[in-house]
C-alpha positions in Angstrom: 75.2 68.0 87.2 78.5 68.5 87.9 81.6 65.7 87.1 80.9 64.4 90.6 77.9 63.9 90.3 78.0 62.6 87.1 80.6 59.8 88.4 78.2 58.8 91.5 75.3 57.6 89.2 78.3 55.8 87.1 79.1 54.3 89.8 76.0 53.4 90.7 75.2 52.3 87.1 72.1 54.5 87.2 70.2 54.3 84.0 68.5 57.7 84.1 71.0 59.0 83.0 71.6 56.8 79.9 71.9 59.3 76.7 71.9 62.5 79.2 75.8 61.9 79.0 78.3 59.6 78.3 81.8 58.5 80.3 85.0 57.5 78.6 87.8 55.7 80.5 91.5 56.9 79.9 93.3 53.8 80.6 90.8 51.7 78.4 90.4 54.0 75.5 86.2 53.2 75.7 83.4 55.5 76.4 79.8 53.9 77.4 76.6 54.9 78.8 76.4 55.5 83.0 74.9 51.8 83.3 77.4 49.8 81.9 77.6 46.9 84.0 81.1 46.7 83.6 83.8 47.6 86.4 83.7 50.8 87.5 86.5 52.8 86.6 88.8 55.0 88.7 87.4 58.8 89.2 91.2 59.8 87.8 90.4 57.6 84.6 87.1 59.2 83.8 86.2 61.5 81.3 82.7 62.8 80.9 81.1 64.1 77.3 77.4 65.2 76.7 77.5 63.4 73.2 78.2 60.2 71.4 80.0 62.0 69.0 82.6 64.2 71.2 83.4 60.9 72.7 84.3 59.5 69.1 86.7 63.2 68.5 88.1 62.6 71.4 89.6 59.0 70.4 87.4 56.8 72.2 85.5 53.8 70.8 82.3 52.3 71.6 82.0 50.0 74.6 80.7 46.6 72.9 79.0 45.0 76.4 76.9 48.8 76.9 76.4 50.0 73.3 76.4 53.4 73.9 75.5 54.9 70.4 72.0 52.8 71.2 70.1 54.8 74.2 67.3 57.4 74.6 68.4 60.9 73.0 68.7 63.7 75.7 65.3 65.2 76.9 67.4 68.6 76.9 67.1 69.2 73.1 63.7 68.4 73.2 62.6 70.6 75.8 65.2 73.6 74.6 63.9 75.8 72.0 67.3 77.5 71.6 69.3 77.7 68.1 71.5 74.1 69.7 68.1 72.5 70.5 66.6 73.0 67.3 70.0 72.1 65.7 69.9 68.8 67.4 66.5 67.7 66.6 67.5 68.8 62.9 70.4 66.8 63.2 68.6 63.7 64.1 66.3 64.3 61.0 68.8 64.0 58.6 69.1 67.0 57.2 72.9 67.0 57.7 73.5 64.0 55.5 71.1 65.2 53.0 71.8 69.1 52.8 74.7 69.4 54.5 76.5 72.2 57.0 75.1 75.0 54.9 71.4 73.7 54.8 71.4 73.4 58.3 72.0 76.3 58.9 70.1 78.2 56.6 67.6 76.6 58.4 68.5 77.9 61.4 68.9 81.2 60.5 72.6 81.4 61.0 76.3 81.0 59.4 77.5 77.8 59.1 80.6 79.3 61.9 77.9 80.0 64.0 76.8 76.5 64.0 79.6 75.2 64.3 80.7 77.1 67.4 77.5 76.8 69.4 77.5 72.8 68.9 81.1 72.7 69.7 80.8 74.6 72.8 77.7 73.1 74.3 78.1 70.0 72.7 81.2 69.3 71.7 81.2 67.8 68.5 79.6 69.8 65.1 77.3 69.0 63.1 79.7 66.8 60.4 80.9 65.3 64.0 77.4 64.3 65.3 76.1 63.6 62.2 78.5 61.0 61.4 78.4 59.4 64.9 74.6 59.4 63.4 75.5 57.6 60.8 77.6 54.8 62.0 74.4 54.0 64.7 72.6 53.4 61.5 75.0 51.2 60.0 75.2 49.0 62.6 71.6 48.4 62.8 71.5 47.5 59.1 74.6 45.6 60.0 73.1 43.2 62.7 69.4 43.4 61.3 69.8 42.7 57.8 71.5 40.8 55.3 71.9 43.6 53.1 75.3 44.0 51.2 77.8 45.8 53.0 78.4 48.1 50.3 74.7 48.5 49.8 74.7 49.1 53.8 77.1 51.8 53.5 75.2 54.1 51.3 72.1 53.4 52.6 73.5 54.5 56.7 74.4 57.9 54.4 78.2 57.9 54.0 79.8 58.8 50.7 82.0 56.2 50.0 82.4 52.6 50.9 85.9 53.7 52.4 84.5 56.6 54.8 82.1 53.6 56.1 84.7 51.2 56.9 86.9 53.8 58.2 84.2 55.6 60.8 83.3 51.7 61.9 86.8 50.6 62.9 86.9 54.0 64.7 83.9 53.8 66.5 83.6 50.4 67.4 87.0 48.9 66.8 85.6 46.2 64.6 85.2 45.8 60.7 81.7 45.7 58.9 82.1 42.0 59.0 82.8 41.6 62.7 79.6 44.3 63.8 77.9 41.7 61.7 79.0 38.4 63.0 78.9 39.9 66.6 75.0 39.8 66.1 73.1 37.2 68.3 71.6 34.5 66.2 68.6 33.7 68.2 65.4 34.3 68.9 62.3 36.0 66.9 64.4 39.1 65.7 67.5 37.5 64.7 69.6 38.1 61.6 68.3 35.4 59.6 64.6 36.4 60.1 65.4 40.2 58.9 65.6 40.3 54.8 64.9 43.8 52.9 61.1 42.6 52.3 60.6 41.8 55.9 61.6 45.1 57.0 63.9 46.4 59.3 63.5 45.2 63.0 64.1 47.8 65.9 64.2 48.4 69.5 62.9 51.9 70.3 64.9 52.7 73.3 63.4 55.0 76.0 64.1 55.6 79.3 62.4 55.2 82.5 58.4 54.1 83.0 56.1 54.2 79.7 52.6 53.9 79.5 52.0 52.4 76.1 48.2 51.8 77.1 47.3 56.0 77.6 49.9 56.0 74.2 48.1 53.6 72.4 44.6 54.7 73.4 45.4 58.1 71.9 46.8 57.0 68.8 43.6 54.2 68.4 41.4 56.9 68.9 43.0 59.5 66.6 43.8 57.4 63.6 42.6 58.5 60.3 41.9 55.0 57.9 44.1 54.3 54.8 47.1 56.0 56.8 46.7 54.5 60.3 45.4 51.5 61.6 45.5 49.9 65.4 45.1 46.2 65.7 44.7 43.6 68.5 43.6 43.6 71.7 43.9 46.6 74.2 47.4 45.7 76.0 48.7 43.7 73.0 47.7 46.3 70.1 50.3 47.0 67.1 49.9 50.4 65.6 50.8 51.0 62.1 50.9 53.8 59.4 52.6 55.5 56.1 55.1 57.2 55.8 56.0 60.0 53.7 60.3 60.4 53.8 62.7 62.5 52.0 63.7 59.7 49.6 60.9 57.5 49.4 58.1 56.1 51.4 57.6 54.1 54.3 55.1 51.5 56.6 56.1 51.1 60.1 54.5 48.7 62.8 54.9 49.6 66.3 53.8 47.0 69.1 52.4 47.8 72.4 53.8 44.9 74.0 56.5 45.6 76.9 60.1 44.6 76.4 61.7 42.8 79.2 65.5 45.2 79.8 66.4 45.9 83.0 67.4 49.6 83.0 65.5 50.4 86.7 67.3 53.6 88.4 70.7 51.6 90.0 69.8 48.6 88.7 72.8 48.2 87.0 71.5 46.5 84.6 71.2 47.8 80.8 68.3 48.3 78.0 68.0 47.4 74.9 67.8 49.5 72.5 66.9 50.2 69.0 68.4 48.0 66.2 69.3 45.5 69.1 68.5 41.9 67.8 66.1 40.2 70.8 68.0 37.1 71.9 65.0 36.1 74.5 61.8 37.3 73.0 59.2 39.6 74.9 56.6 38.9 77.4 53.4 41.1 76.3 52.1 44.1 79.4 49.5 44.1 81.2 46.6 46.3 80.4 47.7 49.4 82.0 50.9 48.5 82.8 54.4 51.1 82.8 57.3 49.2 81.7 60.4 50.3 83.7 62.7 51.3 80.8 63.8 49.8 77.9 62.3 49.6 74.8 59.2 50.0 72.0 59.4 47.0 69.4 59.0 48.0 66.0 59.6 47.1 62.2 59.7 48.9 59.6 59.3 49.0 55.5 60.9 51.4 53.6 61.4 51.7 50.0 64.7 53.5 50.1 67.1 52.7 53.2 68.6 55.7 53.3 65.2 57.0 54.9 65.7 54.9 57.9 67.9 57.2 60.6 64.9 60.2 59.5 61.8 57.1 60.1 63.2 55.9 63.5 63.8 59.9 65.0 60.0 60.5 63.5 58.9 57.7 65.3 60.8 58.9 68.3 59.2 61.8 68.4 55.4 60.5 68.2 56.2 58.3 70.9 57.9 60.7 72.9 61.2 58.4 73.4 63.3 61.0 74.5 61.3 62.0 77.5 62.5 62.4 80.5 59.8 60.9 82.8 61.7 60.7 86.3 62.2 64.9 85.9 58.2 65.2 85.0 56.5 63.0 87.2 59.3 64.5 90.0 57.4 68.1 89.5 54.4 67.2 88.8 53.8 64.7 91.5 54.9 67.0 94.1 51.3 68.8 93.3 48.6 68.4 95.5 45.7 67.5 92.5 48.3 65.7 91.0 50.2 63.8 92.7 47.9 61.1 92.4 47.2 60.8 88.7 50.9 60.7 88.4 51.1 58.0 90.7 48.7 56.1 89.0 50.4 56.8 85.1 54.5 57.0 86.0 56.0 58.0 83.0 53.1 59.1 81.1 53.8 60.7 78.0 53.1 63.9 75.3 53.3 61.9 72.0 54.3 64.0 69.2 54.1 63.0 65.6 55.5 61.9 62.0 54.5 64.3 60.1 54.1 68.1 61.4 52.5 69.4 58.6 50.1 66.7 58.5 49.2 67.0 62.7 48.4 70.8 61.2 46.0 70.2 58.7 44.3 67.3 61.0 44.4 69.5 64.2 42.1 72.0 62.2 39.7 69.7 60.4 39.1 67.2 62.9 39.2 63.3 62.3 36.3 63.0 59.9 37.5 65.4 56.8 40.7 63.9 57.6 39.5 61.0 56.4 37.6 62.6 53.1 41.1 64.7 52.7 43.2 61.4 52.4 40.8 59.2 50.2 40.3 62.0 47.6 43.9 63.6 47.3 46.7 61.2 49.0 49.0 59.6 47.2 47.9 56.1 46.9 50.7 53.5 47.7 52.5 51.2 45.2 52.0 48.7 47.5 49.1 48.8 50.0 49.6 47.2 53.2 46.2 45.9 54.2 44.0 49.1 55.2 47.3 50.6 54.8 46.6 52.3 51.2 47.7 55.8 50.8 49.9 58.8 52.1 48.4 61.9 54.1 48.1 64.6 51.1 50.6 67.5 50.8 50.3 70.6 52.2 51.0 71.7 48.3 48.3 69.8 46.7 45.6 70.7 49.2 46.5 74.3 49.1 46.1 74.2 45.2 43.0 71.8 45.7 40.6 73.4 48.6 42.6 76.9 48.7 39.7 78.7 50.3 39.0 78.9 53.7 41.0 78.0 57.2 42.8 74.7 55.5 43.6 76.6 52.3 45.2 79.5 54.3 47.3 77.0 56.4 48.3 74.6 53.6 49.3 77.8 51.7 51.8 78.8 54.6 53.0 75.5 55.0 53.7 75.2 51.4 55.2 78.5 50.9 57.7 78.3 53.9 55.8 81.3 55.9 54.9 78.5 58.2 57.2 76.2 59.3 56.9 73.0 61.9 60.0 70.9 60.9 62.1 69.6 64.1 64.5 73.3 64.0 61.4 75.8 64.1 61.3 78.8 66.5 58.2 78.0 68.2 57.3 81.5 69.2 57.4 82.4 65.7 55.6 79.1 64.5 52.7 80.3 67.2 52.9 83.6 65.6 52.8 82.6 62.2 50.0 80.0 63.3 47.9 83.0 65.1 48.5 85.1 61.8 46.2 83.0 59.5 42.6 83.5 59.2 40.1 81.3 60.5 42.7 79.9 62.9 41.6 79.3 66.7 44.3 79.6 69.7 43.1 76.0 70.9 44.1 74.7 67.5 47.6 76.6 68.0 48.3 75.2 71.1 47.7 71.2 69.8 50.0 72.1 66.8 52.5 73.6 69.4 52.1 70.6 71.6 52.3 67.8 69.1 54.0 69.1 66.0 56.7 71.4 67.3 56.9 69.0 70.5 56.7 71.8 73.1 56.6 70.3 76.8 55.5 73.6 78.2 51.8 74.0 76.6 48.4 75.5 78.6 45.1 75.1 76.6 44.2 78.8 76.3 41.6 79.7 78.8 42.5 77.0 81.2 43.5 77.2 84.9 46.7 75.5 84.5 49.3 77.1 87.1 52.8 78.2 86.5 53.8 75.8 89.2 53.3 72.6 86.7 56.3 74.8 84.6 58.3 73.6 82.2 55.8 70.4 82.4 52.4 71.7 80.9 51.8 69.0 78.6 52.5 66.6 80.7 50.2 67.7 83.4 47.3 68.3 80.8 48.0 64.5 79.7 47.3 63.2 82.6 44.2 65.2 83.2 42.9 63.9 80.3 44.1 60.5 80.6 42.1 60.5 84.1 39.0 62.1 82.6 39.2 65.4 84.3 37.8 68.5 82.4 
């Protein structure tokens, strides 16, 4: 897109394009998201930036009517497997806050100049830049959600000190820690008052565009392995929950299939909630079957450290497949001729990913029933059980040392020893080679790890006729053969 471009769907508050970029206005000193229902601004006034953050270094604040730090990440560093995709998705894991610059990019291969230059160039913001715009998006969820301490809130969203916290949120939103928090509606089901630590921590998944949560939800029911996973409820109305294991602690998240009722339609100009937004009017529950037209997932979630919750929500963004962009998919793959309809009958049907890489490895290779034994004789029993909710998937470390013959002991081994790697920055190519490498391992069991655990959009089941005209969409199109029934 070019700047014109980019100022037509401003102007005509086109929500597609929520997260794909961000506008700042000159005169104003604000940048928000291309719906913002606000006036539109003068073409001379607007400045366009592919980032949250490289608004912030530029100067700008946070438009308080849009919330811009609050909408669906780019599809682009999904779908890119390049060194500034895979140091996005790293990024949005955490690992900048809890490694820093130099672990990121040791990770990546590459000098922490290197880094720095590529994100700045593509981006432009680094990865101290983005990761801080990272962190005050946190904050102000804890902020409106919780009754947490502010100073408690301030290490917990990441920052070092209770003065870089209050610094960063007068920058970015103009406000103080006390006025994000007062500014948070105080009605409705998911208000401040009803969110305490023990409760958890209430959040909007935002995503854009149609979102089939029944094909979702039917996966995920039909995958789930007890004591880690569990769907409840009736089919259009289901909650799915699991563990979770997180870099400082653990974690139990509910997920609802229920649609949310944001506007967010292409030209709409309206707006969609998003996640950490407090629901002032409640939610009316979908139909069985039903897409809802953008907006959001509900969810909660239980964590036993908070400084594990910006890592939870981009884990649970990628088993959802938030970050999708569904009007580009269904555009390519509808135009097929024994597609078209299928994609007409699922808009916005998705490639869920997962939580855990590692543990979509082991899974993917053992099928659903030694899952199951796996978990009940060597995961890590919770503290707390939450129902059937009563242990972690095991490690790839302790099931290497435990079963370390065979196919599972030969992947666990890789995964523990680093010569396998499926974390959010991995080369896939090399993944797929490393994968391939081990014995006992079969190419269709490569290409579900490359699909859900390294999130690859662009996946063929070996040996299937899938042509190179569903490209870069593979996954997709294999989703909704499936969903549909077709071999």
């Amino acid at each position: 897109m070019d700047e014109d471009t980019r100022y037509e769907a401003v102007r005509s508050r086109d929500a597609r394009f929520d997260g794909e970029f961000f506008f700042a206005v000159r005169t104003t000193g604000i940048y928000c998201r291309p719906s913002c229902p606000a006036v539109t601004p003068k073409r001379q006034n607007v400045r366009f930036y592919a980032t949250a953050a490289a608004a912030q270094g530029s100067g700008f604040r946070a438009c308080r009517r849009c919330r811009p730090d609050a909408v669906p990440g780019s599809a682009a560093w999904n779908v890119r497997a390049d060194v500034v995709g895979r140091a996005m998705r790293l990024i949005g894991d955490g690992v900048v806050d809890r490694e820093g610059v130099g672990g990121l990019a040791t990770r990546l291969g590459y000098s922490a100049r290197q880094v720095q230059r590529q994100l700045t160039a593509e981006v432009g913001a680094g990865p101290v830049a983005l990761a801080r715009a990272q962190r005050a998006h946190t904050a102000r969820i804890l902020l409106q959600t919780t009754e947490l301490p502010i100073t408690q809130i301030a290490f917990a969203a990441g920052f070092a000190s209770v003065r870089q916290f209050n610094d960063t949120i007068r920058a970015v939103y103009a406000s103080t820690p006390s006025e994000v928090r007062a500014a948070a509606p105080r009605t409705g089901p998911a208000a401040r008052g009803a969110a305490t630590p023990d409760a958890g921590v209430p959040l909007r998944l935002a995503h854009r565009g149609p979102y089939q949560t029944t094909a979702v939800f039917d996966l995920l029911a039909a995958e789930a392995v007890p004591g880690v996973e569990a769907v409840g409820g009736s089919r259009g109305r289901r909650t799915y929950r699991r563990t979770l294991r997180l870099p400082y602690g653990t974690g139990i998240v509910a997920v609802d299939e229920r649609a949310g009722t944001g506007a967010g339609r292409p030209g709409s100009g309206g707006t969609s909630r998003a996640e950490g937004a407090p629901d002032p009017s409640g939610g009316v529950p979908a139909p069985t079957g039903a897409a809802h037209p953008g907006g959001w997932l509900d969810a909660r979630l239980h964590l036993t450290d908070l400084r594990d919750l910006t890592t939870a929500v981009q884990r649970l963004r990628r088993l959802f497949d938030l970050d999708a962009d569904p009007y580009a998919v269904d555009e390519r793959l509808g135009a097929d001729a024994r597609l078209g309809p299928l994609v007409a009958a699922r808009p916005g049907l998705r490639s869920p990913g997962t939580a855990d890489p590692d543990e979509l490895a082991v899974r993917a290779l053992v099928g659903a029933a030694e899952a199951e034994r796996l978990v009940q004789r060597y995961g890590k029993a919770l503290d707390a059980p939450c129902d059937t909710l009563t242990h972690l998937f095991p490690e790839a470390a302790v099931l290497a040392q435990a079963e370390p013959d065979g196919p599972l002991g030969a992947l666990t081994a890789a995964l523990a020893d680093g010569v396998l790697r499926l974390d959010p920055g991995a080369d896939r190519d090399e993944a797929q080679e490393a994968l391939l490498a081990l014995p006992g391992m079969d190419e269709g069991v490569a290409a579900v790890i490359r699909t859900r655990a390294l999130g690859d959009p662009d996946v063929a089941p070996p040996g299937a006729d899938i042509p190179d005209g569903w490209r870069p969409w593979r996954s997709y199109a294999v989703r909704h053969l499936r969903a549909a029934g077709e071999p």
